[in-house]
Every structure is written in structure tokens, then in C-alpha cells.
C-alpha positions as a printed Julia matrix, in Angstrom:
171×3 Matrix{Float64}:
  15.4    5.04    8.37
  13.26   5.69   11.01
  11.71   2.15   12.08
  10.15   2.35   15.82
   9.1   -0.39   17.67
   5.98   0.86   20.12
   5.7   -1.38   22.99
   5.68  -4.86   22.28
   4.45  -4.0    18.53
   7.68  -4.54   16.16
   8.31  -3.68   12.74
   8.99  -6.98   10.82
  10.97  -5.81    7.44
  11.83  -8.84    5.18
  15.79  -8.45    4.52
  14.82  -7.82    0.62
  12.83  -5.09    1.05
  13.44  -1.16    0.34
  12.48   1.64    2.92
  13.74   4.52    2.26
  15.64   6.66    4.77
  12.88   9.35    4.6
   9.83   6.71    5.2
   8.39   5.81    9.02
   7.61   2.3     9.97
   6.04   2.03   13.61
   4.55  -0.97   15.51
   3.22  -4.14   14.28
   4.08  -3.51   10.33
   4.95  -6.43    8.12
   6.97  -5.62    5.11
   7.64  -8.1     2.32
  10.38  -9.41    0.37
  11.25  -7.03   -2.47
   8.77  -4.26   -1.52
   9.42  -0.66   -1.42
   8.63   1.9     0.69
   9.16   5.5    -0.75
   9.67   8.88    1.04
   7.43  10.3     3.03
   4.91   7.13    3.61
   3.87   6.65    7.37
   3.4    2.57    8.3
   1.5    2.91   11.74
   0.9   -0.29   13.45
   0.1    1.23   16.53
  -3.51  -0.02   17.4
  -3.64  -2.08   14.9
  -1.39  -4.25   12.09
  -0.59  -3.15    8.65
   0.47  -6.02    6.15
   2.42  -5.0     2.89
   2.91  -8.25    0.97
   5.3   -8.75   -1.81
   6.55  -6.65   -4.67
   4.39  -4.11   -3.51
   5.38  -0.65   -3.52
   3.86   2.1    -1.24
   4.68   5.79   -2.89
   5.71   8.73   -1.59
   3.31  10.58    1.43
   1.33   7.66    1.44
  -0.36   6.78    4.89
  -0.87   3.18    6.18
  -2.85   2.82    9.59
  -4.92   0.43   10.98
  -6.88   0.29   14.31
  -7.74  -2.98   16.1
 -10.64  -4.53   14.92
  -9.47  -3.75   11.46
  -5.77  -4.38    9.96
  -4.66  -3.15    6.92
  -3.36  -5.76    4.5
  -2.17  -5.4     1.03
  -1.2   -8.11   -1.07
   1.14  -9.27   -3.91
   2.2   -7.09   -6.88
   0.36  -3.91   -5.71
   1.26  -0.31   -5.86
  -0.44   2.22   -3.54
   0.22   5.68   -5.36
   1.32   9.03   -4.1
  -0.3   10.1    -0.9
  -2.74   7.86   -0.62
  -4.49   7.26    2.67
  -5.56   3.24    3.31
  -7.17   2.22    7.0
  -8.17  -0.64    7.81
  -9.1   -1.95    4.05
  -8.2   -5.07    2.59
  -6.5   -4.83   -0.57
  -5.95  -8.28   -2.78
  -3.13  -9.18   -5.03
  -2.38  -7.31   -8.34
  -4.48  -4.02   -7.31
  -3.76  -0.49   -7.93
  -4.86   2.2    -5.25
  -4.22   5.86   -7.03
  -2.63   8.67   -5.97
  -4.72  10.71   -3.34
  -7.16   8.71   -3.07
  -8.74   7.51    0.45
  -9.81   3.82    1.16
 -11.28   3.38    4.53
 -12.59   0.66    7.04
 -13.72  -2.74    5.73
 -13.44  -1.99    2.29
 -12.48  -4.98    0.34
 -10.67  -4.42   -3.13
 -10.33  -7.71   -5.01
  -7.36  -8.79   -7.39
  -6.97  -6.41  -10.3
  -8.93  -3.65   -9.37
  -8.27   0.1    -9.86
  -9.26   2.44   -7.37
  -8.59   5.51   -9.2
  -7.0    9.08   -8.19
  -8.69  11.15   -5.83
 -11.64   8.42   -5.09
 -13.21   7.99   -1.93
 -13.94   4.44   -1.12
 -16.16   4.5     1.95
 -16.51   1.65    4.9
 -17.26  -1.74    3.82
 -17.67  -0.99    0.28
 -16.78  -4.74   -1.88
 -14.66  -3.54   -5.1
 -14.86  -6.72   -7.01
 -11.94  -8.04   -9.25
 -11.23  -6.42  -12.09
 -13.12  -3.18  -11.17
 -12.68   0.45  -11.35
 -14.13   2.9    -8.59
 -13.86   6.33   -9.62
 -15.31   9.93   -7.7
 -16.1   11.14   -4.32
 -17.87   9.02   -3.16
 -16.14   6.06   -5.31
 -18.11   4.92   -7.92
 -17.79   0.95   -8.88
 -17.65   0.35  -12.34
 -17.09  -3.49  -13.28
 -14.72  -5.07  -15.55
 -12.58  -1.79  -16.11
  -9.45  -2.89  -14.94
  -6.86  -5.19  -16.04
  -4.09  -6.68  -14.27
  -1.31  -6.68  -16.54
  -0.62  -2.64  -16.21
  -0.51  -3.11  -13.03
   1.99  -6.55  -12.82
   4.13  -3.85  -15.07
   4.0   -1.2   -12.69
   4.69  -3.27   -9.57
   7.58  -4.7   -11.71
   8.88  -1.27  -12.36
   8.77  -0.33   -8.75
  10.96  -3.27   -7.52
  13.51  -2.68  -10.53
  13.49   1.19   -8.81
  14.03  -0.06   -5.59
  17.12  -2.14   -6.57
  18.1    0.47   -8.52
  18.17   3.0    -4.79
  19.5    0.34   -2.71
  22.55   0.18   -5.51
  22.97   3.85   -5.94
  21.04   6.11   -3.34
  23.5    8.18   -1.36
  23.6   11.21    0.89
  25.05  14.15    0.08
């Protein structure tokens, strides 16, 4: 897999998590235990860090960065869908960022929020727990979320990721 360091800025992968061959880690990027990292995501700690907690997966073409006033930290039990573009955004515990969508600098997404697909979540928006934000730009709709799909999804991901470190191969 390609993991770079840049500089003194080091990629620090817990020994439990999954990166696929196909993904990019660079710079100061913490990875937890039992997270997964799926083709075609960028991690780019190059100006700034980017924090992946645990059992949190990060899907396909998705695109971590972070500059240096602003890292990029997602918690426990999230999953960051396909393509998605986070920078510099806090994202809490138990939170669901959909496929395509953008969140940028100083947002703040609390536990058990949704940030839908396609949504645009603009600098230093507060998604409070439990919400949805849906549109371009995101619209916050309260109480429209609900952590337990997303506990299942997160658990799904780290059963998938065992499941590729068992049987992924090369041919």
C-alpha cells in the first residue's frame, strides 16, 4: 500500500487496521484499531493532521485533507461514504458522511448525525447530534438521524475488512 511519510510527518496505522493496497496514506495520518481504508481514498496529512478513530471506515475515492489551523478528525463507529471530500471538519462518534458529499473547514458534525449524499456542508456550519443536512448548500434538519443504522453499518465495514485481510489476493 502506498503509505508515505513527508518530512517529519508519519503515517501512524494501528496494527488492526485495514488499508487497502490501492488507498494513499501521506504525512501526519492517524489510523485506528480496526478501521478500514478502501480503494482509492487519499489520507493527506501534509499541512495539516487527519485523525480516523476506531471502527471507522473511509470508502472508496474518498478524500481526507487537512491544512494547519484545521485537522481533520473523525471519530468512533463512523463511515465516510464513497468519494466523499472532508477538510478540516470535525466529525463525532457514530456519524455518517454520504457518498459525494463535501464537508469543509470548521464544520462540526455531532454524534449520530447524517450528512446525506451529495450535500454541501459549508465552513463552520454546527450539525447537531442526531441531525440530518441534506442539499447544496446543506440543509440542517434536527432529530432525523439515528445512530443505530449507522453502529450497523460501521459494524459491517469492520466484518468486510477482516473479511479482505483473510482473503484479498492479487492476481
Amino acid at each position: 500500500m502506498p503509505v508515505y511519510a513527508l518530512g517529519d510527518r508519519v503515517p501512524d496505522i494501528h496494527p488492526e487496521a485495514f488499508v487497502h493496497p490501492d488507498a494513499v496514506v501521506i504525512g501526519d495520518v492517524r489510523i485506528g484499531a480496526q478501521s478500514s481504508i478502501w480503494p482509492g481514498a487519499v489520507l493527506r496529512g501534509d499541512y495539516g493532521t487527519v485523525v480516523v478513530g476506531e471502527r471507522t471506515s473511509i470508502q472508496d475515492g474518498a478524500v481526507l485533507h487537512a491544512v494547519a489551523d484545521h485537522p481533520t478528525v473523525i471519530g468512533d463507529d463512523c463511515v465516510v461514504g464513497h468519494v466523499a471530500h472532508l477538510e478540516g471538519c470535525r466529525v463525532h462518534d457514530r456519524s455518517l458522511i454520504g457518498s459525494g458529499s463535501v464537508v469543509l473547514h470548521e464544520v462540526v458534525v455531532e454524534s449520530g448525525a447524517t450528512v446525506a449524499a451529495g450535500a454541501v456542508v459549508r465552513n463552520r456550519t454546527h450539525v447537531p447530534a442526531n441531525a440530518l443536512v441534506v442539499g447544496v448548500p446543506g440543509q440542517v434538519r434536527l432529530d432525523a438521524s439515528s445512530e443505530a443504522p449507522i453502529l450497523a453499518n460501521a459494524a459491517q465495514y469492520v466484518a468486510n475488512a477482516q473479511r479482505y485481510r483473510d482473503e484479498l489476493r492479487r492476481l
